[in-house]
Backbone as CSV, one residue per row, in Angstrom:
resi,resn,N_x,N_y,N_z,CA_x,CA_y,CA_z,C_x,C_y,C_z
1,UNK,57.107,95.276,139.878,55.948,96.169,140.024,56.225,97.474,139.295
2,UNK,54.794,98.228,138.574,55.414,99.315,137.957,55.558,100.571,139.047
3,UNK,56.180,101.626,138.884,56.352,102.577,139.876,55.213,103.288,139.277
4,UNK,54.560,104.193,140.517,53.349,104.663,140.244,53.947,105.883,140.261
5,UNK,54.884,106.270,140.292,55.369,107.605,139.955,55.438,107.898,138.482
6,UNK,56.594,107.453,138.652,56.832,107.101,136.859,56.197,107.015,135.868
7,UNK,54.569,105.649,136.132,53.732,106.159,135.817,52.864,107.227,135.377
8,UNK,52.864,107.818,136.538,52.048,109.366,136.622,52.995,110.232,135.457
9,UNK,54.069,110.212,135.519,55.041,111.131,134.956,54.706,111.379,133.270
10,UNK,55.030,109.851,132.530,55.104,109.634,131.338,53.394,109.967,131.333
11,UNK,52.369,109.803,131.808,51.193,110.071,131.793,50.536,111.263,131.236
12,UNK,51.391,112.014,132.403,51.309,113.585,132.258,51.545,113.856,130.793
13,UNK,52.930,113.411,130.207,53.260,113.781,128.882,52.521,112.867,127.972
14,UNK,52.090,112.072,128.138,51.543,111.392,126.804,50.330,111.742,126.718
15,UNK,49.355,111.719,127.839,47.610,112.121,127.910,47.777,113.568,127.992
16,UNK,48.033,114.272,128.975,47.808,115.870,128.868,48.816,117.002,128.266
17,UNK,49.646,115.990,127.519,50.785,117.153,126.783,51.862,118.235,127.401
18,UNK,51.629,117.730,128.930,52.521,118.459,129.096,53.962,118.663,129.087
19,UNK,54.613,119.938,129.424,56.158,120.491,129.157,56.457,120.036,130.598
20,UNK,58.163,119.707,130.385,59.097,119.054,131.325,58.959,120.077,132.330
21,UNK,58.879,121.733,132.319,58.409,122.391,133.603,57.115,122.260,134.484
22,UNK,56.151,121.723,133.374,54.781,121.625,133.747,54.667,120.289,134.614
23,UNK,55.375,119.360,134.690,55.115,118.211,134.901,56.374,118.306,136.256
24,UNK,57.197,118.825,136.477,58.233,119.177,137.526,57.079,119.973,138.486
25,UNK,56.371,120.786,138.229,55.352,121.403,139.088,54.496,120.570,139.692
26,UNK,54.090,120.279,138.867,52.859,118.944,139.203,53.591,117.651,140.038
27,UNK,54.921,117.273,140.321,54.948,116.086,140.703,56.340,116.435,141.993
28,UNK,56.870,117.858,141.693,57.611,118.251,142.358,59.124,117.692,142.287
29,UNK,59.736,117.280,141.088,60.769,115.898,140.719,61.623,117.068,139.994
30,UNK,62.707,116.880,140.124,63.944,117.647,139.672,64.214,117.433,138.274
31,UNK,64.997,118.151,137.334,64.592,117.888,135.824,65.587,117.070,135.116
32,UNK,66.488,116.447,135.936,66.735,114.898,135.403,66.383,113.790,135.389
33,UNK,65.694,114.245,136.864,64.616,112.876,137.310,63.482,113.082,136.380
34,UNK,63.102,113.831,135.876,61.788,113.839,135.143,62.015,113.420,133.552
35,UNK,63.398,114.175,133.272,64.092,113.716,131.873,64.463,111.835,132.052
36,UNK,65.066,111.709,133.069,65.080,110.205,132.843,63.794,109.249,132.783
37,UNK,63.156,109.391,133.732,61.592,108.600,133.542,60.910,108.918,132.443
38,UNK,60.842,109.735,131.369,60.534,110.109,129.867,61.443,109.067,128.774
39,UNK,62.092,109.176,129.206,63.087,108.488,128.090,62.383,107.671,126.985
40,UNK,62.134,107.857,125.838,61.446,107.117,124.911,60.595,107.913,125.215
41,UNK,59.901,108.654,125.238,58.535,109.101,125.177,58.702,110.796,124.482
42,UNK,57.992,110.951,123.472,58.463,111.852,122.433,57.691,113.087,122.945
43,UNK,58.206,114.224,122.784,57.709,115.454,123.297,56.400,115.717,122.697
44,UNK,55.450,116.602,123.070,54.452,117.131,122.531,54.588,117.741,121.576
45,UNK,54.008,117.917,120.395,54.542,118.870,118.741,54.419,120.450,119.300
46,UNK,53.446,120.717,120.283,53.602,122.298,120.751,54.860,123.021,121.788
47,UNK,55.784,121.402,121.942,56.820,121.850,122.748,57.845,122.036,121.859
48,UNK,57.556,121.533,120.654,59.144,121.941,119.083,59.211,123.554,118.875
49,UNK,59.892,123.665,118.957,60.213,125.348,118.569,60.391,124.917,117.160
50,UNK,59.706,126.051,116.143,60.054,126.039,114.667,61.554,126.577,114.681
51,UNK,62.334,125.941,113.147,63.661,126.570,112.949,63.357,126.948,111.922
52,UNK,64.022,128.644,111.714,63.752,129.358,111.049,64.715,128.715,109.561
53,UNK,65.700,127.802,109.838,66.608,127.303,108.409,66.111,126.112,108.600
54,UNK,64.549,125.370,108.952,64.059,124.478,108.514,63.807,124.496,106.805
55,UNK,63.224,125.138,106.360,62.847,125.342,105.052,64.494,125.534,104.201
56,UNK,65.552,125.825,104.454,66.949,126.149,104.001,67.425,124.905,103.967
57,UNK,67.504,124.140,104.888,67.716,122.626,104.768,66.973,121.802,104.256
58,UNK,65.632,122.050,103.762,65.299,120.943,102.816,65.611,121.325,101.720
59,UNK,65.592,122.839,101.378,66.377,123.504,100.064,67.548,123.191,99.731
60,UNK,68.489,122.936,100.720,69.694,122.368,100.249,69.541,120.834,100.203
61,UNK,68.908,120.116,100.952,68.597,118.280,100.500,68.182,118.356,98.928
62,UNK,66.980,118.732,98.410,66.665,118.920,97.031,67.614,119.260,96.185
63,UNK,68.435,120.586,96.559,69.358,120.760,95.907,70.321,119.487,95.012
64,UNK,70.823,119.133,96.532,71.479,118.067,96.194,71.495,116.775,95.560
65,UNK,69.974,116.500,96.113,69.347,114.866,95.153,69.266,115.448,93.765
66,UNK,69.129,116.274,93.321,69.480,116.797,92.075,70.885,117.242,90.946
67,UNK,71.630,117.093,92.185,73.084,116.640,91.545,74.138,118.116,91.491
68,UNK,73.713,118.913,92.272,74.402,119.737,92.818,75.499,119.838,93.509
69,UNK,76.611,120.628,93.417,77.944,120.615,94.768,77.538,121.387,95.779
70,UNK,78.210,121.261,96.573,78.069,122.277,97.844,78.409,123.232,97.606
71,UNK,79.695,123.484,96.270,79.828,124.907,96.129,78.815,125.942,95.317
72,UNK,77.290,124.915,94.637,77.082,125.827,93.804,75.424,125.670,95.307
73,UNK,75.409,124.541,96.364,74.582,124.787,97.212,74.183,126.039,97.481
74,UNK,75.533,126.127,98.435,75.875,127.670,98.888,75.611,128.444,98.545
75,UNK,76.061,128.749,97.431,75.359,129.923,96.703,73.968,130.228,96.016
76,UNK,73.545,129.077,96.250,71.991,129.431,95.383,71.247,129.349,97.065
77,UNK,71.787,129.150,98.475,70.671,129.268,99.512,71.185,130.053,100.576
78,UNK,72.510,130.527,100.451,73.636,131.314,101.066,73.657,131.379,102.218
79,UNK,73.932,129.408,102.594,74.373,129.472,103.735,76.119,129.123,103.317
80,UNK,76.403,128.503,104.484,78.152,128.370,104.532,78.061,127.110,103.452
81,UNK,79.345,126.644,103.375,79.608,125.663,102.537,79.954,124.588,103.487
82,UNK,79.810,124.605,105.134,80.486,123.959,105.765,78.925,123.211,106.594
83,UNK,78.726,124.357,106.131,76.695,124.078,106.851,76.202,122.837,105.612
84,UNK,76.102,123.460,104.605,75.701,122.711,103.664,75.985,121.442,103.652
85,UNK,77.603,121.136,103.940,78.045,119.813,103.714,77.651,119.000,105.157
86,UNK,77.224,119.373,105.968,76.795,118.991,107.280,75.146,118.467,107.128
87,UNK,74.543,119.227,105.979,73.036,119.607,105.643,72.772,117.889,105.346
88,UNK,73.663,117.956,104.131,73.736,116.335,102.873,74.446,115.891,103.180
89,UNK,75.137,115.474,104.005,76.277,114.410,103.790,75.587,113.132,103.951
90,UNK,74.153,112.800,103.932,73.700,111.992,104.336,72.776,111.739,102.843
91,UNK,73.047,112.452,101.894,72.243,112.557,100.733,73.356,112.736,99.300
92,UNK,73.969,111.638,98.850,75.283,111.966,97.782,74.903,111.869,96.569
93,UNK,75.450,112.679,96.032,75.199,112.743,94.215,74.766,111.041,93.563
94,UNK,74.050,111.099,92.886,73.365,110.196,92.271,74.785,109.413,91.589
95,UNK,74.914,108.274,91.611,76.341,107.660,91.290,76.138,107.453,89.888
96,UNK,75.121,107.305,88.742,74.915,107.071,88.055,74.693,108.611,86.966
97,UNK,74.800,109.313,87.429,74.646,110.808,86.934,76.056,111.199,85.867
98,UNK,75.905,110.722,84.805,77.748,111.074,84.198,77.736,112.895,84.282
99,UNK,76.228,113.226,84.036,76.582,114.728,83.914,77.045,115.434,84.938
100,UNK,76.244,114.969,86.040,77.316,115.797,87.768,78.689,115.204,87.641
101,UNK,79.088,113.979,87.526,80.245,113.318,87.432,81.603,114.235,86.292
102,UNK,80.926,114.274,85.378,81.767,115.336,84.253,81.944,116.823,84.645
103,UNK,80.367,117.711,85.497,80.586,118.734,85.512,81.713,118.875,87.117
104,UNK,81.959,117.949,88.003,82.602,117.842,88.943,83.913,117.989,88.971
105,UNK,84.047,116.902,87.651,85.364,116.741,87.070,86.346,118.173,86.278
106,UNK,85.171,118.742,85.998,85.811,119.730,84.609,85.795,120.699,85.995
107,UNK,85.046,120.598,86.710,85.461,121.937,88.225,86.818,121.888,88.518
108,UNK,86.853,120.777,88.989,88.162,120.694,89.952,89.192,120.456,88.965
109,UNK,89.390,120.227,87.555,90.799,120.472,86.686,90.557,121.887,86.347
110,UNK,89.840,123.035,86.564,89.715,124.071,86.731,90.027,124.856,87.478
111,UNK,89.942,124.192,88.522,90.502,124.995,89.627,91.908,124.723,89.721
112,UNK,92.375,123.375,89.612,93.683,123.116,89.763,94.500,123.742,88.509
113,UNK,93.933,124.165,87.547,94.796,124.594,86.465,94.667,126.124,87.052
114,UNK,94.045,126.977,87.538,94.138,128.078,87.829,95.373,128.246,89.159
115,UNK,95.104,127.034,90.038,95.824,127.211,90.986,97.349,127.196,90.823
116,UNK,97.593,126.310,89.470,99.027,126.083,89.859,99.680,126.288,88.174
117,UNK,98.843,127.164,87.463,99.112,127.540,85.919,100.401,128.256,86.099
118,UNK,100.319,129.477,86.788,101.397,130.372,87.034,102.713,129.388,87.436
119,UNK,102.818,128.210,88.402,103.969,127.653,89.054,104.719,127.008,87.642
120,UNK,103.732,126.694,87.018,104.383,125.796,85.685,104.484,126.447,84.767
121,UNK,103.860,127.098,84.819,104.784,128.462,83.661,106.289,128.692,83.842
122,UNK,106.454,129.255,85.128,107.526,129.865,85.745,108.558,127.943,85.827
123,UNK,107.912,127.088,86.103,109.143,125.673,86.044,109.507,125.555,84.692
124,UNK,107.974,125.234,83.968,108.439,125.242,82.487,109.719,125.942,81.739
125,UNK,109.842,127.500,82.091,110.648,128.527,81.685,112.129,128.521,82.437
126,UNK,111.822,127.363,83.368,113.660,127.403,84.539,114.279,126.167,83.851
127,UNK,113.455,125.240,83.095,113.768,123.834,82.328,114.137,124.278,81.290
128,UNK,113.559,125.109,80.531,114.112,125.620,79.432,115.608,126.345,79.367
129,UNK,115.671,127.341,80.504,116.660,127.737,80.515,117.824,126.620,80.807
130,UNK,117.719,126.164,81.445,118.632,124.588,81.999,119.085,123.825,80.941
131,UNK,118.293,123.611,80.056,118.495,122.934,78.674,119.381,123.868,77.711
132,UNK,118.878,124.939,77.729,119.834,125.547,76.892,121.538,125.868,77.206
133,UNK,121.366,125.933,78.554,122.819,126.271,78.983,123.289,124.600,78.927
134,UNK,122.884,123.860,79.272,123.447,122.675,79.560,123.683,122.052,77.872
135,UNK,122.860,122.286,76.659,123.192,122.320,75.146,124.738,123.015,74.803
136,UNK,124.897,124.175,75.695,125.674,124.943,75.164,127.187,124.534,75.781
137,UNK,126.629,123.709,76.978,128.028,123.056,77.924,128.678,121.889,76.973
138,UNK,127.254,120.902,76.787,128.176,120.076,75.697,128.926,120.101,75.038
139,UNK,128.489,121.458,74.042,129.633,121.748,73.065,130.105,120.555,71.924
140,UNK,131.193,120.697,70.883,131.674,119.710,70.279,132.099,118.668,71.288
141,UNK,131.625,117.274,70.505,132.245,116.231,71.161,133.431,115.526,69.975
142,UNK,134.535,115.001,71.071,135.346,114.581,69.996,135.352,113.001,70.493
143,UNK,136.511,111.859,69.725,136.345,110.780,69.909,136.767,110.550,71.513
144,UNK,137.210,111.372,72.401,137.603,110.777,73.318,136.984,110.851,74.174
145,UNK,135.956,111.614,73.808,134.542,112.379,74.862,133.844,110.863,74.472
146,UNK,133.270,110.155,73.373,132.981,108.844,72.659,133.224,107.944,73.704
147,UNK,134.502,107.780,74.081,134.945,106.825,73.885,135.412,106.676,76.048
148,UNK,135.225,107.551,76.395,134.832,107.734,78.053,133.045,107.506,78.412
149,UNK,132.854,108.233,77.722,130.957,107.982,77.293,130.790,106.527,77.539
150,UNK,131.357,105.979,76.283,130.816,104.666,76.116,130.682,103.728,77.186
151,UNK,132.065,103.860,77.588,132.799,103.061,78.824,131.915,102.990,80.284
152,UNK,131.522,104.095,80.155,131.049,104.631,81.231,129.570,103.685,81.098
153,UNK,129.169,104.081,79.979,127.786,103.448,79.834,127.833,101.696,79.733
154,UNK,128.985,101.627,79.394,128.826,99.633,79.448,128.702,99.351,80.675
155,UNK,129.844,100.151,82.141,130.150,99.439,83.232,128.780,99.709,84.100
156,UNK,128.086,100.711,83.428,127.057,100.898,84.235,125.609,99.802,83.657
157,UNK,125.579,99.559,82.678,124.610,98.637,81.891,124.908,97.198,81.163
158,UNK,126.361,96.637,80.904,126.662,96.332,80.001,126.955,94.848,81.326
159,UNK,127.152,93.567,80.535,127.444,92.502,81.874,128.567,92.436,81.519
160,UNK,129.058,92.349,83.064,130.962,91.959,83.352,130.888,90.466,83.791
161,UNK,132.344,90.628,83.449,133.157,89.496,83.769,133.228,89.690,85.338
162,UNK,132.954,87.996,86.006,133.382,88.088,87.710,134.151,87.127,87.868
163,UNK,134.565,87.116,89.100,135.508,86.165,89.468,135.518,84.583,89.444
164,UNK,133.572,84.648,89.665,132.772,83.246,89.756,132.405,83.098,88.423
165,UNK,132.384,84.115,87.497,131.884,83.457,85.944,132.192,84.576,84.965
166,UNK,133.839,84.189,84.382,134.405,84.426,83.324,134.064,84.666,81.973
167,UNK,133.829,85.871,81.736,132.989,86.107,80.184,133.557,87.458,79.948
168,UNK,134.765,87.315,78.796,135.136,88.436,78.510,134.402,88.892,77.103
169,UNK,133.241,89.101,77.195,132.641,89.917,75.537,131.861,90.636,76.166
170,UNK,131.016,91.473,75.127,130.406,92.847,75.348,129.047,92.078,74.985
171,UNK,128.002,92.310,75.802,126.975,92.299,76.109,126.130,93.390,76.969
172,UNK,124.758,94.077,76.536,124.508,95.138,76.659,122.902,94.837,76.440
173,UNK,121.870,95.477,77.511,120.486,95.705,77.352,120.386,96.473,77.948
174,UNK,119.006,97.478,76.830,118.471,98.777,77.522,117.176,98.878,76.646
175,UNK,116.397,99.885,77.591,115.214,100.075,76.775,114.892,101.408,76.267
176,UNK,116.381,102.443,76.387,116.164,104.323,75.682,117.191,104.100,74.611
177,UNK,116.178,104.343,73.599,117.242,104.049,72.330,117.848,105.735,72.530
178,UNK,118.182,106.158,73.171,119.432,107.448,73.422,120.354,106.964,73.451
179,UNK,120.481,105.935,75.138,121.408,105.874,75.495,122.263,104.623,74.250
180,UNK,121.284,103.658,74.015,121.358,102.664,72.457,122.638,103.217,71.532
181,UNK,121.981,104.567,71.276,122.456,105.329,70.235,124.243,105.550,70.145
182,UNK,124.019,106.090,71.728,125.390,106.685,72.117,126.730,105.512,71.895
183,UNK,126.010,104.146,72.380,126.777,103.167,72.551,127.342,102.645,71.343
184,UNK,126.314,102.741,70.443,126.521,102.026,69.255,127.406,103.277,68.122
185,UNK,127.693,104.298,69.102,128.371,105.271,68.244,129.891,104.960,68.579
186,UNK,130.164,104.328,70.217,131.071,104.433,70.516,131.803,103.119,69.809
187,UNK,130.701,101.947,70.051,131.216,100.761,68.788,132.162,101.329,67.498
188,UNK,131.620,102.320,67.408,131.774,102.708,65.847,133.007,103.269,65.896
189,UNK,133.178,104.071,67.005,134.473,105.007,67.338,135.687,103.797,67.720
190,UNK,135.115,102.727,68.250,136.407,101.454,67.958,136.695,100.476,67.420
191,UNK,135.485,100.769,65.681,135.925,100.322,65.024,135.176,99.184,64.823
192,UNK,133.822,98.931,65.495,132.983,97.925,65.215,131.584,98.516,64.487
193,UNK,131.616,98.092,63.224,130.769,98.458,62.561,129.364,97.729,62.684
194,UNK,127.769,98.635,62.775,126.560,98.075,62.974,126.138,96.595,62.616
195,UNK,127.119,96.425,61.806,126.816,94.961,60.901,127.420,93.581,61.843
196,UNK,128.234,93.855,62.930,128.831,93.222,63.110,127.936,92.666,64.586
197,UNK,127.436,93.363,65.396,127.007,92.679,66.152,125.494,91.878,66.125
198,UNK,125.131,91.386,66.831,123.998,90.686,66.863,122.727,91.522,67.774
199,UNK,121.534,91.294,67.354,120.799,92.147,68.131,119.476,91.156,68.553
200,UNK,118.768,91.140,69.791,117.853,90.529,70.104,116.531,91.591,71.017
201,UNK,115.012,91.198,70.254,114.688,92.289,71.590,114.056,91.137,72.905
202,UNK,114.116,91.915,73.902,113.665,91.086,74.599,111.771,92.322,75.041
203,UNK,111.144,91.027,75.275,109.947,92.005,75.260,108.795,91.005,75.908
204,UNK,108.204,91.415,76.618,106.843,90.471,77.328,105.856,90.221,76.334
205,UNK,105.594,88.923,76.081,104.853,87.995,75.469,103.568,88.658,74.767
206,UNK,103.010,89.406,75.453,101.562,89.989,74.781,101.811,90.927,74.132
207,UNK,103.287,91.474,74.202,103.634,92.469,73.102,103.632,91.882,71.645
208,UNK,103.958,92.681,70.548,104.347,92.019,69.039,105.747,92.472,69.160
209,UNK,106.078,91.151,69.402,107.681,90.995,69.056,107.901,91.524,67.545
210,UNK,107.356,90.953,66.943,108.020,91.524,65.283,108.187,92.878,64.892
211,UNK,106.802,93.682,65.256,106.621,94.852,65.002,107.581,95.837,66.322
212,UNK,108.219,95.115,67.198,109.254,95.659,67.954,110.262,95.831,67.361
213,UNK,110.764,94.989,66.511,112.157,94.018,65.889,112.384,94.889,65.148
214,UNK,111.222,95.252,64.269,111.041,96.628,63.530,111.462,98.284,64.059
215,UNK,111.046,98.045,64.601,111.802,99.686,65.580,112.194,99.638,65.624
216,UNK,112.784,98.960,66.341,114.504,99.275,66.413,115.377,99.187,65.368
217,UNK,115.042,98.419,64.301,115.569,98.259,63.757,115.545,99.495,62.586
218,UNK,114.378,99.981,62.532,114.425,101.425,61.999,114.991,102.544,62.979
219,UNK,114.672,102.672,64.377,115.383,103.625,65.216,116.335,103.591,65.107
220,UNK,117.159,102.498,65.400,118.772,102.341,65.000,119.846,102.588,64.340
221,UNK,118.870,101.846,63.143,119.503,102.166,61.495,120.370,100.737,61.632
222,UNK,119.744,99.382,62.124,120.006,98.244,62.617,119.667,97.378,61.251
223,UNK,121.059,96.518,60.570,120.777,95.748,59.538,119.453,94.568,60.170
224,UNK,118.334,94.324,59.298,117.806,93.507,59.785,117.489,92.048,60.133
225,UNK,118.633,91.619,59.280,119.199,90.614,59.142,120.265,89.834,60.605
226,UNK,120.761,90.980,61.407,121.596,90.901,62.520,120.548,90.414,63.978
227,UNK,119.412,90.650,63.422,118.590,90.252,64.621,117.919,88.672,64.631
228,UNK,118.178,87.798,66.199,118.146,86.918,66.204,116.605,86.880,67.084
229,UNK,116.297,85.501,67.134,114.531,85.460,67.695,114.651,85.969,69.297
230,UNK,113.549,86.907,69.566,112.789,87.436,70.650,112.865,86.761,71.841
231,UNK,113.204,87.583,72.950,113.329,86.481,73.866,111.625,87.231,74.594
232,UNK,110.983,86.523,75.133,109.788,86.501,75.402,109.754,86.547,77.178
233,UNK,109.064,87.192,77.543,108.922,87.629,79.341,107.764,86.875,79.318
234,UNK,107.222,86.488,80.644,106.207,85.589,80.919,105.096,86.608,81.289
235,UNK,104.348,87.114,80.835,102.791,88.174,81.287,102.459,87.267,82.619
236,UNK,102.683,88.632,83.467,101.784,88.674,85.162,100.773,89.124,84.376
237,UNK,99.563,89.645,84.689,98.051,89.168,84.847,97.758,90.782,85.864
238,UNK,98.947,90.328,86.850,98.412,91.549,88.104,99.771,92.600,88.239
239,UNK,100.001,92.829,87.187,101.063,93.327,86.860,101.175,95.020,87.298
240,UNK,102.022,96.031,88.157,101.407,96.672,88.249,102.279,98.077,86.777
241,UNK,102.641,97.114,86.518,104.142,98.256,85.033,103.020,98.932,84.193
242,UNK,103.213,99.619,83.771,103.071,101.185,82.696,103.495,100.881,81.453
243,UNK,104.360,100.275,81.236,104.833,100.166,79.627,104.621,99.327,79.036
244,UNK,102.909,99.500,78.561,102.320,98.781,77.693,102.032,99.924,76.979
245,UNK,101.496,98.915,75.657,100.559,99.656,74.803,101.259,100.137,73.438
246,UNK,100.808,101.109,72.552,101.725,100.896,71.502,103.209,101.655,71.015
247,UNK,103.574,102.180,72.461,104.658,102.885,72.595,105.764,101.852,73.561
248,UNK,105.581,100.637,73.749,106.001,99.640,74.350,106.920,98.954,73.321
249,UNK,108.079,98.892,73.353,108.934,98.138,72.378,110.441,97.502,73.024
250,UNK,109.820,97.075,74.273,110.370,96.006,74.949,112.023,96.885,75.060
251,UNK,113.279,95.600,75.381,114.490,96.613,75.653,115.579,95.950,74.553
252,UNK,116.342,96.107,74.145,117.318,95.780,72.790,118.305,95.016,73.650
253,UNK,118.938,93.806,73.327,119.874,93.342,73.207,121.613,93.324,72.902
254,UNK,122.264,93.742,72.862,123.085,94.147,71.577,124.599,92.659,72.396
255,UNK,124.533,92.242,71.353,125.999,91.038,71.355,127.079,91.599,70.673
256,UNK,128.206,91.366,71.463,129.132,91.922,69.935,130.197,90.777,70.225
257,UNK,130.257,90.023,69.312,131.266,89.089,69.073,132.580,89.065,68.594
258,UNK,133.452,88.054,69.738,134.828,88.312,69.384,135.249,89.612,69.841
259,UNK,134.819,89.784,71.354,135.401,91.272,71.938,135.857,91.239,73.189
260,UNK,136.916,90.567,73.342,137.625,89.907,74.409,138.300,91.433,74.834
261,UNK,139.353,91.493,73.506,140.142,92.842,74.208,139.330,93.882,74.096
262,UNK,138.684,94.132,73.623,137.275,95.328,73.583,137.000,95.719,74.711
263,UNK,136.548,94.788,75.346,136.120,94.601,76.930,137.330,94.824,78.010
264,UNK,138.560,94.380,77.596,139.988,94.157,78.245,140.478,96.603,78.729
265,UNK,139.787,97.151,76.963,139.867,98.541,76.855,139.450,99.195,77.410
266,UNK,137.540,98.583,77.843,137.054,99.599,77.983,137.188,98.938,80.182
267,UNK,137.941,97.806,80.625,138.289,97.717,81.834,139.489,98.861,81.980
268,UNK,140.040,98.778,80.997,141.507,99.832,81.166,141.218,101.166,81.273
269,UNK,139.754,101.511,80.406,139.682,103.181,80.450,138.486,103.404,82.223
270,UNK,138.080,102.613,82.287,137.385,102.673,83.777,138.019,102.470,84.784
271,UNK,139.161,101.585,85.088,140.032,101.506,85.908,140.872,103.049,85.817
272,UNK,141.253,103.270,85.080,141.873,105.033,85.043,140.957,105.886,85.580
273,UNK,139.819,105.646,85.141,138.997,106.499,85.766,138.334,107.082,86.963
274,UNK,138.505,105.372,87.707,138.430,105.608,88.846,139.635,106.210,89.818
275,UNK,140.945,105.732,89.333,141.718,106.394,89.814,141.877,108.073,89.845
276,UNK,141.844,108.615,88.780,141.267,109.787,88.654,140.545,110.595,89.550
277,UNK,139.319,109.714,89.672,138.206,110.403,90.523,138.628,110.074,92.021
278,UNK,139.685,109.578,92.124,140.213,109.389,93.771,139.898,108.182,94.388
279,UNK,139.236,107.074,93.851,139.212,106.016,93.608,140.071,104.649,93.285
280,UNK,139.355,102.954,93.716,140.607,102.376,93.656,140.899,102.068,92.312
281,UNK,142.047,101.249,91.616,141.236,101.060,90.702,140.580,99.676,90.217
282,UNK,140.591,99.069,89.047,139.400,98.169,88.833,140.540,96.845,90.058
283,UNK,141.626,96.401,89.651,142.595,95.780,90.264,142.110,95.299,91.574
284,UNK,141.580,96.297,92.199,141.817,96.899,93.936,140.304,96.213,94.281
285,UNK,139.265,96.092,93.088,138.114,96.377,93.431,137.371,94.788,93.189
286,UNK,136.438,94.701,93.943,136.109,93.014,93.566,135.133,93.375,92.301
287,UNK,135.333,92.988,90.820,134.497,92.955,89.626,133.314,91.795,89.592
């Protein structure tokens, strides 16, 4: 059955317009009880109070369907920027707009270059200094500076001999023709000349192997004749690596044949070394 109260109630407001006090008078009902039996039933338009930032908020909606930020909102209707974004967040830049998209873009590397120009100035200028003192630490190198260098750089890059699989020659891959450089200087410092070893690049498949083969072989100063065919990486697809493109020239190979005791030297100058540094030495240590 319907309640004939209730009735009467929503009545009041829908036929004679009246306000939630007016209708508490008339029926004598407390003003939750009167708010709940309304429920769904929309106020009278003479009970809306006008808002005076009605007209400010459709100024900032327009604003915005027009491809505006909140920061330039703000300022053309001068409310907050916090109001504003509260205003539209329900209204977003046209996704198809490259010109809001660009002028958005060129904002905020604007701001970030203002914000943090000074910090990189001042890093820029502490790197510099660092470099120069650390140029000036180097100093002359002689062969024995070479020839610790080198050593250093095989045991850290170069494949050893183990207990489970016996291979006393020099074998070596990297992909900074620096460190390349250094190594192939130290070759030189014992007496193995560029000609003598073998060189391979290794490089992922969608690269140009040839035009790699080439670099290096000009970076180097690598006879070109010493280089044997490409060993080829299998292309992931969903790959997530960086070093593509035409600064990509895969990592160098380097064989050097017939370097049993070579390898036997540069165990002898690392085993010292570790002793040195307080360490066991190679003997002590599982290779």
């Amino acid at each position: 059955m319907t309640d004939p109260l209730a009735a009467e109630v929503r009545r009041l407001r829908a036929v004679e317009q009246l306000s939630v006090r007016e209708i508490r008078a008339r029926t004598g009902l407390g003003r939750d009880r009167v708010y709940e039996l309304l429920r769904g039933v929309p106020p009278p338009a003479w009970t809306r109070r006008p808002n005076a930032k009605d007209q400010l908020r459709a100024r900032a909606i327009e604003l915005r369907a027009s491809g505006c930020s909140l920061s330039e909102i703000a300022a053309r209707t001068g409310i907050a920027k916090s109001t504003a974004s509260q205003w539209v967040r329900d209204v977003p830049l046209a996704a198809g707009d490259d010109a809001v998209r660009a002028r958005r873009k060129s904002h905020a590397k604007s701001m970030s270059e203002a914000r943090w120009a000074a910090h990189r100035a001042a890093r820029d200028a502490a790197r510099a200094d660092q470099h120069t003192a650390a140029v000036a630490a180097v100093g002359r190198i002689d062969d024995r500076d070479i020839l610790l260098l080198g050593a250093a750089i095989y045991w850290c890059e170069g494949t050893k001999s183990k207990p489970w699989r016996r291979d006393d020659h020099l074998q070596l891959i990297n992909s900074d023709p620096g460190l390349l450089a250094v190594f192939l200087l130290f070759l030189s410092t014992c007496g193995v000349d560029r000609s003598v070893p073998t060189y391979r690049v290794s490089i992922h498949e969608t690269a140009d192997a040839d035009a790699a083969t080439g670099w290096w072989a000009a970076r180097l100063a690598l006879p070109i004749d010493r280089f044997r065919r490409p060993t080829l990486k299998t292309h992931k697809p969903g790959t997530p690596r960086q070093n593509t493109g035409a600064d990509y020239h895969g990592c160098l190979v380097i064989n050097v044949p017939r370097s049993r005791e070579l390898y036997w030297r540069i165990e002898g100058m690392i085993s010292e070394l570790f002793r040195k540094s307080g360490g066991a030495g190679l003997e002590n240590v599982d290779r």
